[in-house]
Structures are given as structure tokens and as C-alpha cells.
C-alpha positions, 0 to 999 in steps of 0.5 A: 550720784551712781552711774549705771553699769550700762554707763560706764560699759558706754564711757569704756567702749568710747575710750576703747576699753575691754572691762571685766564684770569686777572691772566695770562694778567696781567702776560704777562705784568708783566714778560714782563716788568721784561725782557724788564729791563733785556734786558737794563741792558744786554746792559751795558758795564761790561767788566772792572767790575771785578768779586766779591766774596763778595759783602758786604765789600772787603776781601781775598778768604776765608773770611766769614760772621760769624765765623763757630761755630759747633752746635749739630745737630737737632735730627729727633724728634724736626726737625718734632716737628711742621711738618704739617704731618710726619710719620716713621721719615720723612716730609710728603708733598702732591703730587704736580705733577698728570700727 
């Protein structure tokens, strides 16, 4: 499957991104490919694969990775100790979408 170049100029504006003309063939190409592997592996028979909770090791339905041990919560002072930009408590970020 290939997606057009006006497709992908499409998708780059909705995340807000400025592509190049190389940028944008090379993308078409590139997604083009990712789909066209999503396609084959949509071709796979995986009606009798049962569903899988955990991936990394077989166990019942309330096993975890890692014991939950509580810790003392972040105070607003070291949570924004190496923020960019922070003011009145809060991250401060630039604004992504000017529409």
C-alpha cells in the first residue's frame, strides 16, 4: 500500500509538522512500507493464539512486574527543580497549535 504524497503532507500538518519535498517523498515511501508489512501480518491466522496479559513469562491475572512499594510523592518544588520554564507552580510549555 503506498500513501499519496498529499496524504502524508495531511497527517504531517494534523501533527504540525513543516516537511521538505525529500522529507515528504521519502515518507510516502517509508509509511508505505510500514502498511504494506501491516497488511501481510493482517493476513495471519490468529484464531487459535489466545490473548495475552503478559507477555514476559505465563501467570495468573493479578501478577505484576515488580512489587508496588509506596513512595513519597514529588513535591511541586523538585517536580519543576529542571523544568525548561515554570511559573505559579505549573510547567510552562510553548504554544504548539496557532490556527
Amino acid at each position: 500500500m503506498r500513501l499519496t504524497e498529499p496524504e502524508v503532507r495531511y497527517v504531517a500538518d494534523l501533527a504540525n509538522l513543516r516537511l521538505s519535498e525529500e522529507e515528504v517523498s521519502r515518507m510516502s515511501h517509508d509509511l508505505g512500507e510500514i502498511l504494506t508489512h501491516i497488511e501481510q501480518l493482517n493476513e495471519l491466522d490468529t484464531s487459535n493464539v489466545e490473548p495475552m496479559a503478559q507477555v514476559l513469562y505465563e501467570a495468573d491475572e493479578t501478577a505484576t512486574l515488580r512489587e508496588d512499594i509506596p513512595h513519597t510523592p514529588l513535591g511541586n518544588r523538585e517536580a519543576l527543580a529542571n523544568a525548561a520554564a515554570s511559573g505559579a507552580g505549573y510547567f510552562k510549555v510553548p504554544r504548539v497549535i496557532d490556527r
